[in-house]
C-alpha positions as CSV (number, residue, x, y, z in Angstrom):
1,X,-24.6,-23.4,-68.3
2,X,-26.6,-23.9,-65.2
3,X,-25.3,-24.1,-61.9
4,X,-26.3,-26.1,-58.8
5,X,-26.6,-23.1,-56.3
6,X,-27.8,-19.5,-57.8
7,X,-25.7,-16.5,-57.6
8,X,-28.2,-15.1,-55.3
9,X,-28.7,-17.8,-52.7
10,X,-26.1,-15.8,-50.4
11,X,-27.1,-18.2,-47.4
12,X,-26.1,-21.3,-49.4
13,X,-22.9,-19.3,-50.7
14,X,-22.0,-18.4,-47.6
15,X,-21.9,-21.8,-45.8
16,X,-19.8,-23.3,-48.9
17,X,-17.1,-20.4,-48.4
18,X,-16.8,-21.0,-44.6
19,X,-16.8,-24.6,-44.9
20,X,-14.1,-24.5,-47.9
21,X,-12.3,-22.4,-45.4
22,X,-13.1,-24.4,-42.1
23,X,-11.8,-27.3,-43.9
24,X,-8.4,-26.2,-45.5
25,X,-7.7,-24.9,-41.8
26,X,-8.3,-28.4,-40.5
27,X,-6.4,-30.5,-42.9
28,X,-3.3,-27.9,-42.5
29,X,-3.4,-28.5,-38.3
30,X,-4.3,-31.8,-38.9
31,X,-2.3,-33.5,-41.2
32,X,1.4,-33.1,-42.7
33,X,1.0,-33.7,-45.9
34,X,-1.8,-30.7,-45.9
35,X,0.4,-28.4,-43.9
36,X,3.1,-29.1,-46.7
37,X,0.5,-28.2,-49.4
38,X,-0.8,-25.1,-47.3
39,X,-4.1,-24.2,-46.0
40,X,-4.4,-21.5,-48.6
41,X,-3.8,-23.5,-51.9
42,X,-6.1,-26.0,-50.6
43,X,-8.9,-24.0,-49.7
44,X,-8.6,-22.4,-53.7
45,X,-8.4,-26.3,-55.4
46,X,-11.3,-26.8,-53.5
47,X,-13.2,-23.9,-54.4
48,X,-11.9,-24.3,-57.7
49,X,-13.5,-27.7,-58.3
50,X,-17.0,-26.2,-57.0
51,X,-17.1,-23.9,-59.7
52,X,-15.9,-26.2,-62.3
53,X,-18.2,-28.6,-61.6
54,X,-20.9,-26.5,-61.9
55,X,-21.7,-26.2,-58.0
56,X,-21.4,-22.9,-57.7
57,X,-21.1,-19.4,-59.4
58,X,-17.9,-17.6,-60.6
59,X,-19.6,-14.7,-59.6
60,X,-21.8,-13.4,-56.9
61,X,-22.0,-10.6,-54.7
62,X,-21.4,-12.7,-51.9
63,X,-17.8,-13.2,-53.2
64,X,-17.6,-8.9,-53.8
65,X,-18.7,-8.6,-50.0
66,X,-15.7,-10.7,-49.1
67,X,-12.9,-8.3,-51.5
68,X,-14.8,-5.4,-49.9
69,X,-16.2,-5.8,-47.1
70,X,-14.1,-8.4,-45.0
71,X,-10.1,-8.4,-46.3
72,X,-10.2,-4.7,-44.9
73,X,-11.3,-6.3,-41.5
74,X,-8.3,-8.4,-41.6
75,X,-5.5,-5.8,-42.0
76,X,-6.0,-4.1,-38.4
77,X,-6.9,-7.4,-36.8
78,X,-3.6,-9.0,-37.5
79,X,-1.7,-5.2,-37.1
80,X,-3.4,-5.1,-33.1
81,X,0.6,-6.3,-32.1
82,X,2.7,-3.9,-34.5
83,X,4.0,-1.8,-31.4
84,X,7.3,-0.2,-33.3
85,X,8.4,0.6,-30.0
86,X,8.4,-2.6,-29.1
87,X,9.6,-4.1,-32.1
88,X,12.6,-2.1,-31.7
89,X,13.2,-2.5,-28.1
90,X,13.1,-6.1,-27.5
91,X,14.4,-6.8,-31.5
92,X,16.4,-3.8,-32.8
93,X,19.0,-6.3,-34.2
94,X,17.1,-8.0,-36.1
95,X,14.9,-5.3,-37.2
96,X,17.8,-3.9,-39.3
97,X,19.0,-7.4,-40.9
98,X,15.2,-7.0,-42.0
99,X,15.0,-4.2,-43.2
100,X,18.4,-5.0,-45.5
101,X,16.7,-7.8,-46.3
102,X,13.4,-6.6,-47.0
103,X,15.6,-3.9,-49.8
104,X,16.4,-7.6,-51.5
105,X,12.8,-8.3,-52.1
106,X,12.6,-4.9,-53.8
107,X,15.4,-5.0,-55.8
108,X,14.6,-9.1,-56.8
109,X,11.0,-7.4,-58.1
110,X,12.8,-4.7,-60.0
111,X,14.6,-7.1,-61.8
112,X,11.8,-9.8,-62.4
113,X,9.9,-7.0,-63.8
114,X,12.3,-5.6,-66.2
115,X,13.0,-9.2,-67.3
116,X,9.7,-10.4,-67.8
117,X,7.6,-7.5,-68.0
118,X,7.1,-8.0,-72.1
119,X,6.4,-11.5,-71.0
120,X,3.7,-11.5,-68.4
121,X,0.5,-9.2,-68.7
122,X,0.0,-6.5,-65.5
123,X,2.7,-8.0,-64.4
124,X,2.9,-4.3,-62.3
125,X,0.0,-5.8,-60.5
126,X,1.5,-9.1,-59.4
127,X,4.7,-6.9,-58.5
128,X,2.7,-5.1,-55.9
129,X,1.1,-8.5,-54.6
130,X,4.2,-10.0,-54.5
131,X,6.2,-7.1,-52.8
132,X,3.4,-7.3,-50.0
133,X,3.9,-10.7,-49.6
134,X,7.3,-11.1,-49.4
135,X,7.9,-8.0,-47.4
136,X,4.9,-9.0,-44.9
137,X,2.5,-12.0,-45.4
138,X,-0.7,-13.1,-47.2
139,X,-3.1,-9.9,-45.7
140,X,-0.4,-7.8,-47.6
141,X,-0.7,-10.2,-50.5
142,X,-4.8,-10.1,-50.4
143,X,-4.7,-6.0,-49.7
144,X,-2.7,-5.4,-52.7
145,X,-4.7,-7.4,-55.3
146,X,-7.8,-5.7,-54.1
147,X,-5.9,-2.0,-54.6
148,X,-4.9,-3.0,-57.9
149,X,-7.8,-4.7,-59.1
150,X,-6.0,-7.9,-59.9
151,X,-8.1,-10.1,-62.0
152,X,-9.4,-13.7,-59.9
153,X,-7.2,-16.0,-62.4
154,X,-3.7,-13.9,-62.1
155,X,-4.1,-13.7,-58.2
156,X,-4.8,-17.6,-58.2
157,X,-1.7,-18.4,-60.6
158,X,0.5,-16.1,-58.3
159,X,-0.8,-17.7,-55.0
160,X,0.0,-21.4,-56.8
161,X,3.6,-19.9,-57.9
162,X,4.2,-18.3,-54.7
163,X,3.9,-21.1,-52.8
164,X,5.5,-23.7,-54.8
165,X,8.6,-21.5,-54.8
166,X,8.1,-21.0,-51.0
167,X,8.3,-24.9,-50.5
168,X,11.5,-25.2,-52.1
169,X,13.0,-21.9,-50.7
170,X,12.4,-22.7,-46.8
171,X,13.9,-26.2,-47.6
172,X,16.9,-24.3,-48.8
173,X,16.8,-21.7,-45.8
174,X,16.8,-24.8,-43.1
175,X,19.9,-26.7,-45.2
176,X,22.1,-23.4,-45.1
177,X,23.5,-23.3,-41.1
178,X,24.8,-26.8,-42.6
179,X,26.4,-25.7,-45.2
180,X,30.2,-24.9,-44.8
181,X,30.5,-22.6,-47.5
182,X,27.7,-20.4,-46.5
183,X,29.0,-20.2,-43.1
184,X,32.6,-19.7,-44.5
185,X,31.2,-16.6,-46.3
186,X,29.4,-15.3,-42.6
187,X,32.9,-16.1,-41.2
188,X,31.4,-18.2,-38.4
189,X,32.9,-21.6,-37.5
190,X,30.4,-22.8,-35.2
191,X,26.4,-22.8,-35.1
192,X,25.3,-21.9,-32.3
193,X,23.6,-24.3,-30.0
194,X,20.4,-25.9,-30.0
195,X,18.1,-25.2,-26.7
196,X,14.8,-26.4,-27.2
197,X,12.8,-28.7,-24.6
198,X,10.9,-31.2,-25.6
199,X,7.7,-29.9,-25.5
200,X,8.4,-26.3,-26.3
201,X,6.8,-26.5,-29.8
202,X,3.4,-28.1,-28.1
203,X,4.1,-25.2,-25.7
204,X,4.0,-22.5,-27.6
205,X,1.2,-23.0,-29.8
206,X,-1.3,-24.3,-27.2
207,X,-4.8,-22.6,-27.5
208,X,-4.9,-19.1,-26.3
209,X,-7.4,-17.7,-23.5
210,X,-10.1,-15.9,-25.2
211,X,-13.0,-14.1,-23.9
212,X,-16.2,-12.8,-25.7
213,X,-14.7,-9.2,-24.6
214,X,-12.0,-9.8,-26.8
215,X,-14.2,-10.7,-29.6
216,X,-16.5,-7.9,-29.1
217,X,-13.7,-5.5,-28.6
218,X,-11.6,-6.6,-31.7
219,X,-14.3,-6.7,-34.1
220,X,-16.0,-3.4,-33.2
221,X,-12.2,-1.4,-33.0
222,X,-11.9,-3.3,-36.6
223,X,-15.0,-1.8,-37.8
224,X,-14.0,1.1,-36.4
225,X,-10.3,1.8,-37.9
226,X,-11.7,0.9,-41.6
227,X,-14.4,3.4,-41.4
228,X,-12.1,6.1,-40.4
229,X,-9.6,4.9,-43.1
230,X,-12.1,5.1,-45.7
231,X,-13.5,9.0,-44.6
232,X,-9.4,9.9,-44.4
233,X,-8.8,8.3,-47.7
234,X,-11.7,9.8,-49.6
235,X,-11.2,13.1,-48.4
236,X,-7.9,12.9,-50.0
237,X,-9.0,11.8,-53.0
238,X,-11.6,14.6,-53.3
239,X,-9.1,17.6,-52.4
240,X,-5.4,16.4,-54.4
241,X,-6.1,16.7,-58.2
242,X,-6.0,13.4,-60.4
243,X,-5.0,15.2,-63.7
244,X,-1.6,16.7,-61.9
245,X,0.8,14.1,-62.9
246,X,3.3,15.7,-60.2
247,X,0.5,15.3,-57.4
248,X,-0.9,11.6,-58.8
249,X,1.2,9.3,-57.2
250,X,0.8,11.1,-53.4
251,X,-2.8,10.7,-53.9
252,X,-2.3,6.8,-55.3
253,X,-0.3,7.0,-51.4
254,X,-2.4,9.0,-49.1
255,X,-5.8,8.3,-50.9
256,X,-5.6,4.4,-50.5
257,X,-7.7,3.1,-47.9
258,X,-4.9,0.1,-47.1
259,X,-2.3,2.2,-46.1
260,X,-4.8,4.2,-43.8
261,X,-5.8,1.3,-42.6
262,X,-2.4,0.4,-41.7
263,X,-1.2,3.6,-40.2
264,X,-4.1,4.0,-38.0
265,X,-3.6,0.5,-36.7
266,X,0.2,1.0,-36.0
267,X,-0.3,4.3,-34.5
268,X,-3.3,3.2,-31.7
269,X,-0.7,0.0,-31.3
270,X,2.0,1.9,-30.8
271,X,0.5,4.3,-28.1
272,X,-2.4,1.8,-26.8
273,X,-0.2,-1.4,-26.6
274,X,-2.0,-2.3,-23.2
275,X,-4.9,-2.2,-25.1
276,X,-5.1,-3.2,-28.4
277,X,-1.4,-5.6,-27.3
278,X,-3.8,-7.8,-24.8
279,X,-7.2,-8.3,-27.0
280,X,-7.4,-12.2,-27.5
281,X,-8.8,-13.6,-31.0
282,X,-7.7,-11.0,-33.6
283,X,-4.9,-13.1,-35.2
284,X,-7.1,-16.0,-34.7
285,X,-10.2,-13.9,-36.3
286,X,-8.0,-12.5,-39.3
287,X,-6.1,-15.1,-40.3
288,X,-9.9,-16.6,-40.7
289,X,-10.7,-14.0,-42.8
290,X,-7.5,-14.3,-45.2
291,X,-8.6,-17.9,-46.0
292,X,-11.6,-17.4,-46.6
293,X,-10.3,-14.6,-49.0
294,X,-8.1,-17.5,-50.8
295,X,-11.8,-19.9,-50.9
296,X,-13.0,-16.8,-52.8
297,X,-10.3,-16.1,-55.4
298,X,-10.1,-20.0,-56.1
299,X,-13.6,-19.5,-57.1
300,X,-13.0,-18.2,-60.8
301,X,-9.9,-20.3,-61.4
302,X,-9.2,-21.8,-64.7
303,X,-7.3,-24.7,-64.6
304,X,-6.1,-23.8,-68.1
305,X,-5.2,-20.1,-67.2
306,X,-3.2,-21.2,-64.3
307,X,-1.3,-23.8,-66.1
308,X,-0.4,-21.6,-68.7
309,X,0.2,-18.1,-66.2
310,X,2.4,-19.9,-63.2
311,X,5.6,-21.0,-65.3
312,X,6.6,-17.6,-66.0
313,X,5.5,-16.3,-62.4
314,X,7.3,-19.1,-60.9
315,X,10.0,-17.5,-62.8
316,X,9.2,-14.3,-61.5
317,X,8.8,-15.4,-57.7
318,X,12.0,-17.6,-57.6
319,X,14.0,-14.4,-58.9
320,X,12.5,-12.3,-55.8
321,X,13.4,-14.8,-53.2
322,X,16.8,-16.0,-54.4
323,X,18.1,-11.7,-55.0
324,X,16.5,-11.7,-51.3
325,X,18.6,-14.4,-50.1
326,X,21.7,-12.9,-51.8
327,X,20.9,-9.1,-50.7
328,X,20.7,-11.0,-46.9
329,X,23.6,-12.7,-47.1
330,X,25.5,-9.8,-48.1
331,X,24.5,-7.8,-45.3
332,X,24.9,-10.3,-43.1
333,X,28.4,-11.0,-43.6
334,X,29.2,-7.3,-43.6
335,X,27.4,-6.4,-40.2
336,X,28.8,-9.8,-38.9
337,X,25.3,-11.3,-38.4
338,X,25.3,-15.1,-37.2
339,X,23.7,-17.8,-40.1
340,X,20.7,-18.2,-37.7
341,X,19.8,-14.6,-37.8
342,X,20.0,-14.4,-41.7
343,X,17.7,-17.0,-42.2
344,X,15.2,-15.5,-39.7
345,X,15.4,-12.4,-41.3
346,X,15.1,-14.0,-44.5
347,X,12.0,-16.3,-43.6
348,X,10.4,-13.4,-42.0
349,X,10.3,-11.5,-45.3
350,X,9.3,-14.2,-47.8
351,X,7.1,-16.3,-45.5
352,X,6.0,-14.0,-42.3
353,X,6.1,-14.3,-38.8
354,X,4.1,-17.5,-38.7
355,X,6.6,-19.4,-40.6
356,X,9.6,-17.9,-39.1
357,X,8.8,-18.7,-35.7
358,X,7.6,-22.3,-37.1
359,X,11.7,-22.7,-38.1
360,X,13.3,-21.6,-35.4
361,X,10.9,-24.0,-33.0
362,X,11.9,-26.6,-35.0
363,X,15.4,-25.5,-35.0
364,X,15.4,-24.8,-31.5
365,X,16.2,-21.3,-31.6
366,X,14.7,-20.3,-28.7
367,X,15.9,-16.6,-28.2
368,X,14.9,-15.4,-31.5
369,X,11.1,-16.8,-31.2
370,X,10.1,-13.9,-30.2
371,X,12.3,-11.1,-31.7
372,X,11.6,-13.0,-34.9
373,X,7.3,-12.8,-34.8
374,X,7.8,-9.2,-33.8
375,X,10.1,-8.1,-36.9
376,X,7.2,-10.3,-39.2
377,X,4.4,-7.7,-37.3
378,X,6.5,-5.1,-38.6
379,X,6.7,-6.9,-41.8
380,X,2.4,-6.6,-41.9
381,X,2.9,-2.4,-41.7
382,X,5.7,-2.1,-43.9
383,X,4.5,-4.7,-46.9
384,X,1.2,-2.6,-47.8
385,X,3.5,1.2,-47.9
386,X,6.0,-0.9,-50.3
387,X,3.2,-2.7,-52.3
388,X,1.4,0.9,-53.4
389,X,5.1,2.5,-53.8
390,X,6.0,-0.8,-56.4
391,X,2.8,-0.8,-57.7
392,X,2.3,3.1,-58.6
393,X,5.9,3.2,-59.7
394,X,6.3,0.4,-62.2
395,X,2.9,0.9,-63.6
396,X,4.1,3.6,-65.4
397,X,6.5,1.1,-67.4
């Protein structure tokens, strides 16, 4: 059937991607019923009902452009802050309780997959996706089902899944400091004490000062960083043997162009932090990209497909988060970490860095703010090296 815009009219294309992606961002900052919902699934239902109506394409190269060309561009944009000196010095604490926690989302994926793996296809390639989201956030997410080649329908089920579970779960994680039993289990008797000013949340996310320097400077070092990644990464490829079964999996590691990306980033932000630490606009400018990465995958949704994939991958996802919350809790009560911690560490896995530092605003847990969007940085770097390993490893099952 005809469509109301060609697959070649990239200018037309274009302009509906970025506005489906303008728009989401708006109703999320703008209204609460939006932000409830989440930029991202709004920006695919949208994008969804273009193609279904017959608006637009379900493919175009336009739409290959943004897998190829653009989600790479996002990864060292929203990496320029991963200092792991840093990280460690002003959050070492918490860094570990992450860490633990972060083992939970691996072990709640190992079990998923052995229960469900007869159940739902490739489900190997949703267990990367979902390792790199849960370990660091939705660049992790959209890097992974680009390395694996996830198809458009499976990527949109799993982003529906994921974020119904992730409404329920961060209800749970703000209901726990309440709850006696939990805090019976940490061995605490008392929460500790609110701190927040009034305005601190208006505060905090006030618009940031940023200068066409930055811009030019963040977009050209982006550029940069992928098209070293890319020489590094194919040279690997050429020189370590496909056919040697002992040699495969170092080349699936060394060979992939994402976790170049991210080592090169972490690296020049470890020992450039002045640098690369002060340039304004590149979460602003990635976390751009990544929506309009979830306008594109909308794009080839079937209604029907999703409806009948996300039951079982709501399955999937609710096992990950709730073996995360139980692998957490069990570290914390051994290493004596207070409830607030926990569910930092916690959020900062399964949500990212946004949404933990959303909590504890609203909480008014001032003093881990910070420590808190540092361990989710961290979270950026470590979720595509755990996504490949997943990925690689259970594809063999």
């Amino acid at each position: 059937m005809a469509v109301l815009i060609n697959s070649d009219n990239t200018l037309a294309l274009w302009t509906i991607i970025t506005s489906i992606a303008a728009t989401s961002i708006f109703l999320e900052q703008k209204y609460k019923w939006a932000s409830k919902i989440t930029g991202c699934v709004i920006a695919m239902v949208i994008a969804a009902l273009f193609s279904n109506f017959k608006i637009i394409p379900t493919e175009s190269k336009v739409y290959d452009d943004v897998w190829s060309f653009l989600v790479p561009l996002a990864i060292p944009l929203l990496l320029f802050k991963a200092n792991i000196k840093k990280i460690w010095k002003e959050s070492g604490r918490l860094v570990i309780l992450f860490l633990l926690s972060s083992l939970g989302t691996l072990i709640g994926v190992f079990v998923g997959f052995f229960i469900l793996k007869n159940f739902i296809p490739m489900l190997y390639k949703v267990s990367a996706m979902m390792t790199g989201s849960y370990i660091g956030g939705s660049v992790n997410f959209a890097a992974m089902s680009q390395s694996f080649n996830v198809p458009g329908e499976l990527v949109s089920a799993a982003v529906v899944s994921d974020n119904l579970i992730m409404a329920v779960y961060f209800l749970l994680l703000i209901a726990l400091p309440s709850m006696a039993f939990i805090l019976k289990f940490l061995k605490q008797k008392t929460i500790v004490k609110n701190n927040s000013e009034n305005n601190f949340s208006a505060n905090f996310w006030k618009a940031k000062e940023i200068s066409l320097k930055d811009i030019a400077l963040c977009i050209a070092a982006s550029f940069a960083i992928v098209f070293v990644s890319q020489v590094i990464a194919d040279y690997f490829n050429s020189v370590i043997p496909a056919s040697d079964i002992s040699l495969s999996f170092l080349r699936g590691m060394v060979g992939n162009k994402y976790l170049m990306i991210t080592t090169i980033t972490m690296i020049l932000a470890t020992y450039f932090p002045k640098f690369f630490g002060d340039l304004g606009g590149s979460q602003e400018i990635g976390s751009l990209i990544i929506q309009i990465f979830f306008v594109v995958i909308g794009i080839p949704a079937s209604v029907s497909l999703i409806v009948e994939k996300s039951p079982l991958l709501l399955v999937f996802c609710a096992i990950i988060v709730s073996v995360n919350l139980l692998v957490t809790l069990f570290f914390g009560r051994i290493f004596k970490y207070k409830i607030e911690e926990v569910v930092m560490a916690s959020n900062a896995n399964i949500g990212g860095p946004t949404t933990a530092a959303a909590m504890a605003i609203a909480k008014g847990w001032t003093s881990l703010i910070v420590p808190v969007m540092l361990v989710g940085c961290l979270g950026y770097v470590l979720g595509n090296y755990f996504g490949i390993f997943v990925g690689d490893f259970l594809m063999r099952f």
